[in-house]
N, C-alpha and C positions, 0 to 999 in steps of 0.2 A: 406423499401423505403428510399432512398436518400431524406432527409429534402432539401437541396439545388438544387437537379434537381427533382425533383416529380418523377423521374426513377424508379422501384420496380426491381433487378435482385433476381433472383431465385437462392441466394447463398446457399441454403441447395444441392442444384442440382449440380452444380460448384465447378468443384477440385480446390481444393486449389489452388495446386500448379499451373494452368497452369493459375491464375489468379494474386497472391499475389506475392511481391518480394521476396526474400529470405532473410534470416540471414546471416549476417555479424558480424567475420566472418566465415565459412563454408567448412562442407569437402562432398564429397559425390560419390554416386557412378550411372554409367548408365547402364545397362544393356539390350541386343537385343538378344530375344527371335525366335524362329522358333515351327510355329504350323506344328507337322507331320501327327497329329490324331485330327480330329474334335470337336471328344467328347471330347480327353482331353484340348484341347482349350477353348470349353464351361468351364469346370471346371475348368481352368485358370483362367481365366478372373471373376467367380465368389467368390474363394479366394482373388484374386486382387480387385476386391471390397470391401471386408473388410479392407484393409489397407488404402485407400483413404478416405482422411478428404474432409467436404465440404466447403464452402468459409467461412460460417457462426463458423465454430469447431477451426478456427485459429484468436488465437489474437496475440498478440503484435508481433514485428517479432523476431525469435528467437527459433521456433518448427520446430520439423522433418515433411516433407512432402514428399509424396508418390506419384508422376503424373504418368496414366498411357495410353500411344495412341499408337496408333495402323497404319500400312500402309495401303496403298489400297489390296495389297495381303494379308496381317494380317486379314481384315475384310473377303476377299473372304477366302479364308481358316477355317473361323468361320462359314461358309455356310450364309453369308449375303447376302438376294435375290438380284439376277442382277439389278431390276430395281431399288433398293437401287443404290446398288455400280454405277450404272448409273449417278444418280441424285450427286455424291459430284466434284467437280469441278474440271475441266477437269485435270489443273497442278498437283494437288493429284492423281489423276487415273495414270498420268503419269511416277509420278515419278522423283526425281529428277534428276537419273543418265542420265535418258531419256532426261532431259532439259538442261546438262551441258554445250551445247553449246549456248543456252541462256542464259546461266549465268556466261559465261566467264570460265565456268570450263573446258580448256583447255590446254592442253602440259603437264608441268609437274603436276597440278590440276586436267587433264582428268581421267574418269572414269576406264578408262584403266590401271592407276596407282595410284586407292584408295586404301586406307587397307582393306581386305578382312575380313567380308563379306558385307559391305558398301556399299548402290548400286546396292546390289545382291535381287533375289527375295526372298531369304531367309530369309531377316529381316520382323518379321510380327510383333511382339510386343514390345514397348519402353517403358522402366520403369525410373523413375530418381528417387533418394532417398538423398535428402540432410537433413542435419542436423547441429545443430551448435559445435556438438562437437564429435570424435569418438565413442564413451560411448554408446551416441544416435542413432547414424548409424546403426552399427555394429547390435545393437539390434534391427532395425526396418530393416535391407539388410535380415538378417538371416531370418526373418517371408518373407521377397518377394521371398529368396531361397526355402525356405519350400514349399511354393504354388506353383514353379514347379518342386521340385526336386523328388518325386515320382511318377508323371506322365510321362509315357512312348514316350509318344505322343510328349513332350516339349522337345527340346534344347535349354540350354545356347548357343549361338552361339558370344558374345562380351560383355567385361564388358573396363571400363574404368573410371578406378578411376578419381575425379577432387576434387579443394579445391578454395578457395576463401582467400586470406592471409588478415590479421588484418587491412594491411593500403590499403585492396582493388586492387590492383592493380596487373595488370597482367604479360603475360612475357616480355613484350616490357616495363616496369617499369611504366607505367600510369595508374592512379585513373581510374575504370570504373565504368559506370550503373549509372550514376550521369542522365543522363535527360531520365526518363521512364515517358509517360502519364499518368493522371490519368482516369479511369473511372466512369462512370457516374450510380451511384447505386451502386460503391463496396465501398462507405463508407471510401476511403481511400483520400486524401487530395493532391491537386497539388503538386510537389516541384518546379516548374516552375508557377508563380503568377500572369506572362502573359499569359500561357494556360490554357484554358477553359477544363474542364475534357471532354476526346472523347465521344462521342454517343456507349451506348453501343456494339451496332450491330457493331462498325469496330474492337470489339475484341471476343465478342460472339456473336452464333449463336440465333438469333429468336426475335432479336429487332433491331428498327430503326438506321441505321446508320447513317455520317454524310449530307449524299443526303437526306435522312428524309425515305428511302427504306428498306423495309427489304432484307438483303443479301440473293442471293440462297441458299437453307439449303436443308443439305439430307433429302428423306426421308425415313421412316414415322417422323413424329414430333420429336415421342418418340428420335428418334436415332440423327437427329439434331438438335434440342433443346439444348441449354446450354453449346453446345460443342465450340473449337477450334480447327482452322489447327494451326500445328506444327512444324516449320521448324528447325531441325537438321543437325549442319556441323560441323565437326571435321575438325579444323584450324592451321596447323604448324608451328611455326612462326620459322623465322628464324630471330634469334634475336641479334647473333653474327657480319652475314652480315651487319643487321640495325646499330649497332654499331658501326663497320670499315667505314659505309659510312659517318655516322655523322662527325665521330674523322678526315676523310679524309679533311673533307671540312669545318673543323672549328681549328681555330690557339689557340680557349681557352677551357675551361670545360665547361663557362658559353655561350661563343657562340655554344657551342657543347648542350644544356641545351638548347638554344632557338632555334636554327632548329628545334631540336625533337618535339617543342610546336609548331613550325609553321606548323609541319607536321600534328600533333596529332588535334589543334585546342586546346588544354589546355595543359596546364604544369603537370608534371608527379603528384604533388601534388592532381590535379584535380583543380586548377583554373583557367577560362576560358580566353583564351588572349582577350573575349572582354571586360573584366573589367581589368585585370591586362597585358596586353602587351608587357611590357618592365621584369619583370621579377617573378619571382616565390611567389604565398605566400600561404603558406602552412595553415595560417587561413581561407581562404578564402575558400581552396580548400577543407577543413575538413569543410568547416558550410555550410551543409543540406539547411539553411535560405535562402543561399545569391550564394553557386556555381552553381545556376541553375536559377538565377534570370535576365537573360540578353536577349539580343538579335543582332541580325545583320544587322539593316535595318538604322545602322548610321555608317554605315561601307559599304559601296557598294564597296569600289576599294580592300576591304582585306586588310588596310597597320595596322590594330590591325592583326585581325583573314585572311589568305589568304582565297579569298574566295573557294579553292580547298583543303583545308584542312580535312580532316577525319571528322572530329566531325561537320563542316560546311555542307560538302555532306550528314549525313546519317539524320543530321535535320537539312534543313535551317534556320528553324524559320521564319522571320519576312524579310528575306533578297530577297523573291522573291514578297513580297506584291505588289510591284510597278509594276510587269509584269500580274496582274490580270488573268492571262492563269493559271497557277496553285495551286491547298488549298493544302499547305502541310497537312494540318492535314486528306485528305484523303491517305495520303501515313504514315502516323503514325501507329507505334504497339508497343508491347511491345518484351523488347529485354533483353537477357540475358547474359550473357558472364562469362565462369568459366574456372579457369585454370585448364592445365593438366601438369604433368609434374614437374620435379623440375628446380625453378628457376636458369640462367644463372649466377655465381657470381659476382658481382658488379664489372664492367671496364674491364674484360676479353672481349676480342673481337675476339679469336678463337674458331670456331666450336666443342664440345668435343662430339658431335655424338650422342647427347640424345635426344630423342623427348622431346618435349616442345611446347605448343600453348594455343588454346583457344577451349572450345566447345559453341557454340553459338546456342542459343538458340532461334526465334522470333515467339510468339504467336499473333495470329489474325485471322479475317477472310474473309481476301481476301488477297489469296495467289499472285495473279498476280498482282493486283496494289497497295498492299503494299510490300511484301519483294522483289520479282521480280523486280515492279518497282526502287525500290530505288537500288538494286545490279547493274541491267543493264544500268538505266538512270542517278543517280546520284554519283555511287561509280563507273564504269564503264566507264564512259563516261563522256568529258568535255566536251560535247556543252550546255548545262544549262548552263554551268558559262563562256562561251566565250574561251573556253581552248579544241576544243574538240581532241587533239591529247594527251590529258593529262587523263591519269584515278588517284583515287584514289593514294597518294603517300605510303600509311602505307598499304592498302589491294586491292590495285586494280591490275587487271589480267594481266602482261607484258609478253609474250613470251621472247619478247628479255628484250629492255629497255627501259625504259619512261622519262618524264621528270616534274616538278614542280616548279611554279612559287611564287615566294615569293614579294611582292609589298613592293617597301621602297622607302625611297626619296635618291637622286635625279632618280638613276637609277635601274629598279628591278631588282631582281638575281632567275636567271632559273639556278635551278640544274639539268642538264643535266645525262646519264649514270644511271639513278634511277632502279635499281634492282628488282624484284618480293622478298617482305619481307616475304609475308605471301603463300605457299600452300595449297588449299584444300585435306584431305585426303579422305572425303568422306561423306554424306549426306543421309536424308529423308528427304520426306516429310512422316505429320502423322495428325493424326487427333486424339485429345482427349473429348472421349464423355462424358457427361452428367453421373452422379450417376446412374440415372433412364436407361440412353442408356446402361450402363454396366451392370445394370441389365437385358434388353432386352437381351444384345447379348450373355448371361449366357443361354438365356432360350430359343433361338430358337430353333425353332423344339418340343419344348418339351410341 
């Protein structure tokens, strides 16, 4: 039990990994599996239970973990009764390929044009294996190989190496994962001292959320009990173009240096422009204490932080209080973001044709009003913030081109001609169950 919320969560039950942040910093690998044989599915997924630690088996951060969720065809394929598979919510059953066009995933994003087999029915099982060093990996990939490389029944069907680099930061050169929630019973500590840790139920299944409700959960118990949905997107960035558009429309390094912060909502360091605005400190943005210590509600016009900036849209914080119509903190989860690829070299601004992005990662459990919401309503779309022909400037969905407002005195400056930076190449939804549920779906039928 949480001494500070009287919360008890059931962390012997609770994978680690779909709970705890990760080690910093990190190499690891994902892996998408195809059930072709029943049985040997069940025997999957029973191996795969020995390699998952529970929330309770990881301390300090800094251990390999082993998360392991499954699709809505993954679980039918294990022979999960219908009226199970019925009862988990609707956007799961769906699918994501199936929602692309709710979620902006269109033109060159469209399903039409993911990497194969992405999107496909064929993705039935998701494995993630991070660790803080190859050593480790390598040594805990090979036991997740092992478990299906003699069953007839399983294909490898996608692997995809990612890594997390020392100073954090991704391909677009920005500090990430600086504002995660805490929750309530996992014994882990705000890093933001203005928020109150979430109700467990808005990231596990089978306690009260922030409405004081228990979320819909599959059933029987056994199998929704202590799990999470899982949302999965393999992200392109195109970080070159980001580059040229910066360097185009800024006459210094350092003006070139604070667009990219007005866009991002922090400086690549990871400090936040609503404490430091005018220019970089790399103190700030490296102290855990103090980069996540702010808010937006003494800022309403954006002329610190614009209020259409990245980091602004995916948390407002404290900047929509005054409109009483919306709690952020029911649109809150936990979010991950790991690179793939190798990094673009510093100032090059030509495309050399290598993939490169992000695989992101958001656990919770309400698929539709929390990641949905915040893709479509606030990263998607600018009418929350009075902009609404504006999406997202760093990852929002442009077919053609868009444009972004930056608040300054006397007069503001719209960057017009705004490019699509980021591609989706392709997506799940998944649902990760419970120790106990893995054991269930080991032993159906049996």
């Amino acid at each position: 039990m949480d001494a500070t919320t009287g919360v008890s969560l059931e962390l012997d039950d609770i994978q680690a990994g779909a709970l705890y942040e990760r080690p910093s910093p990190y190499v690891g690998t994902y892996l998408l599996l195809c059930i072709r044989d029943r049985r040997d599915g069940r025997e999957l997924v029973r191996r795969l239970r020995r390699l998952v630690e529970p929330a309770t088996a990881v301390g300090p951060v800094g251990e390999t973990s082993v998360t392991v969720a499954f699709t809505y065809r993954g679980l039918e394929a294990l022979g999960v009764p219908q009226a199970s598979l019925d009862s988990f919510s609707p956007e799961f059953r769906q699918g994501m390929a199936a929602r692309a066009a709710v979620l902006g995933d269109t033109g060159e994003s469209g399903p039409e044009r993911w990497e194969e087999p992405l999107g496909s029915p064929d993705v039935h099982v998701a494995i993630a294996v991070l660790s803080p060093d190859e050593t480790q990996l390598e040594q805990v990939a090979v036991r997740a190989r092992e478990a299906h490389a003699e069953l007839p029944g399983i294909e490898l069907i996608w692997r995809q190496d990612c890594h997390q680099l020392a100073t954090g930061r991704t391909s677009f050169g920005f500090k990430d994962g600086i504002g995660q929630p805490a929750v309530e019973g996992s014994g882990r500590p705000p890093t933001d001292p203005r928020e109150r840790p979430l109700k467990a139920g808005e990231v596990v299944l089978g306690y009260p959320d922030e409405t004081g409700d228990l979320p819909p959960m599959p059933v029987p118990d056994v199998l929704g009990r202590n799990g999470t949905y899982v949302v999965f997107r393999k992200l392109h960035t195109k970080v070159a173009a980001y580059r040229s558009y910066l360097r185009a429309r800024s006459a210094t390094r350092a003006e070139e240096d604070l667009l990219g912060a007005k866009m991002v909502g922090r400086w690549q360091s990871g400090a936040p422009l609503a404490l430091t605005p005018d220019e970089d400190d790399g103190e700030l943005g490296g102290d855990p204490r103090r980069n996540n210590d702010f808010g937006f509600g003494d800022d309403p016009r954006g002329f610190k932080c614009p209020v259409g900036a990245h980091a602004r849209r995916a948390n407002p914080r404290d900047a929509l209080d005054h409109e009483g119509s919306v709690d952020v903190r029911l649109h809150r989860m936990i979010r991950r973001g790991t690179s793939y690829g190798p990094p673009l070299p510093e100032g090059v601004t030509d495309d050399d044709g290598i993939d490169r992005g992000i695989i992101f990662v958001f656990a919770g459990a309400h698929l539709k009003r929390q990641f949905e919401f915040v893709k479509t309503q606030w990263l998607n779309d600018g009418i929350f913030i009075g902009a609404p022909l504006e999406s997202d400037p760093l990852v929002g969905p442009r077919d053609g081109v868009g444009s972004f407002t930056v608040p300054q005195r006397p007069i503001r400056r719209r960057l017009q001609d705004l490019p699509p930076f980021v591609v989706t190449r392709g997506g799940e939804y998944c649902f990760a169950p419970s120790l106990s549920a893995l054991a269930w779906l080991a032993d159906l039928d049996t």
